[in-house]
N, C-alpha and C positions, 0 to 999 in steps of 0.2 A: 643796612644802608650801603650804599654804592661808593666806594673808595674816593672814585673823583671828588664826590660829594660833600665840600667842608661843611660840617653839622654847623657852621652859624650863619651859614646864607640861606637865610630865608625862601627866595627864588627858588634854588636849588631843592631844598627840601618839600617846597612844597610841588616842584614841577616833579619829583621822585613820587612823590607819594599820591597825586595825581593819574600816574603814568600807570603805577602798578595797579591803581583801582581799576580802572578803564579795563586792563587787559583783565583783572580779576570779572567784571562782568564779560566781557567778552567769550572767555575761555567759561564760564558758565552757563552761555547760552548754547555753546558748542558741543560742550557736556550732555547736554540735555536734547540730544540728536539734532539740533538745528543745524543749518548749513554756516560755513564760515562767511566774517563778515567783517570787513574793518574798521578799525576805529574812526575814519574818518566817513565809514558811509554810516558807522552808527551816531556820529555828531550830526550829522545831516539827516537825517532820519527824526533823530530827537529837533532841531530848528524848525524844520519841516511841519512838525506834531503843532511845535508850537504855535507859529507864524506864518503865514501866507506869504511866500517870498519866492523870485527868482535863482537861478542858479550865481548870476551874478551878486547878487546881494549876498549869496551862502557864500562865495570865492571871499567877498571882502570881509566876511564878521568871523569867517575860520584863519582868512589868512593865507589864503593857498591861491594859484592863480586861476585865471577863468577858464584856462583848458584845464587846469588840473579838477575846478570844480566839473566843469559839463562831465570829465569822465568817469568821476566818482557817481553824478548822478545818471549818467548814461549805465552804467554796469548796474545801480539800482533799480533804476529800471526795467532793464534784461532780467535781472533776479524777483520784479515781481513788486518791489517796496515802494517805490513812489510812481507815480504819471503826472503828466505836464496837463494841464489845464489850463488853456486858452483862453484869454479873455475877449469876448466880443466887443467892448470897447476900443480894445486896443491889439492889432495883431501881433505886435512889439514884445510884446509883455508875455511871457510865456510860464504860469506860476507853476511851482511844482504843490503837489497834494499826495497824502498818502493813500495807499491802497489798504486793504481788509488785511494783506498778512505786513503789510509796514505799519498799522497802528497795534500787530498783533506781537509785534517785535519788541516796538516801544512797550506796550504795559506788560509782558514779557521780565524784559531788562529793567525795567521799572520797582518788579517783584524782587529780581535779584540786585537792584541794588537796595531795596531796602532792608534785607534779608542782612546784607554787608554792613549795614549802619547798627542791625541789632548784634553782628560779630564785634565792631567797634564799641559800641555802649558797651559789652561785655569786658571788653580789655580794659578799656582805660575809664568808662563809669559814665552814666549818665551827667551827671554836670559838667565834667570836663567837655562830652559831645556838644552840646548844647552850650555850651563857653562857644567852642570851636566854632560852629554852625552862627552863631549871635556875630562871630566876629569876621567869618566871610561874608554877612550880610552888609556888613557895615561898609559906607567908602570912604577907600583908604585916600585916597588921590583927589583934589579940588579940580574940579571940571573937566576929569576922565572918567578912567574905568568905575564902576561899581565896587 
């Protein structure tokens, strides 16, 4: 654990143990000769998989501004992961959609993270994972987050 880190805030601990997973998939796709890739183009990549959205919509649900999103997904796009997909409705509206090596990232990292979930069951036991997992589904908060 990280010195700053008072082991009884919550917050704290779990934006630690958060952080370190991220970079643990990260640095495992890199391992595995892929090119480097940040954590913030690989959360955009995974929204993207998910949800048919603007670059503005990704700015607001990550939290980063809308130039800081257009140039996470502009650099994605140079690299090949996602294109913009116009809609004839509306010229306004410019969704982003993944390409063949951005959905090939995703189930990729997908692999590696599940691969991490079976390092976790190993440490600390299946029930305990599964307590965990039960208890970030749950919402903590009345009429916000999940």
């Amino acid at each position: 654990m990280e010195p700053y880190i008072d082991s009884s805030n919550l917050v704290d601990l779990i934006s630690d143990k958060h952080a370190k997973l991220r970079k643990m998939v990260i640095d495992a796709w890199v391992e595995n000769g892929e090119e480097e890739i940040t954590d913030t183009e690989s959360y955009i990549i995974a929204i993207v998989q998910k949800e048919k959205t603007t670059v503005a919509q990704i700015a607001k649900k990550i939290g980063i501004s809308r130039q800081g999103a257009h140039k996470c997904a502009k650099g994605l796009i140079e690299k090949g992961y996602i294109e913009i997909e116009n809609q004839n409705t509306n010229l306004r509206d410019k969704y982003l959609i993944l390409t063949d090596k951005g959905r090939y990232f995703f189930e990729e990292t997908l692999l590696i993270k599940r691969n991490l979930e079976e390092e976790i069951i190993n440490s600390i036991g299946k029930d305990e994972f599964n307590m965990i997992k039960s208890i970030f589904n749950q919402s903590w908060f009345k009429n916000k987050l999940r």
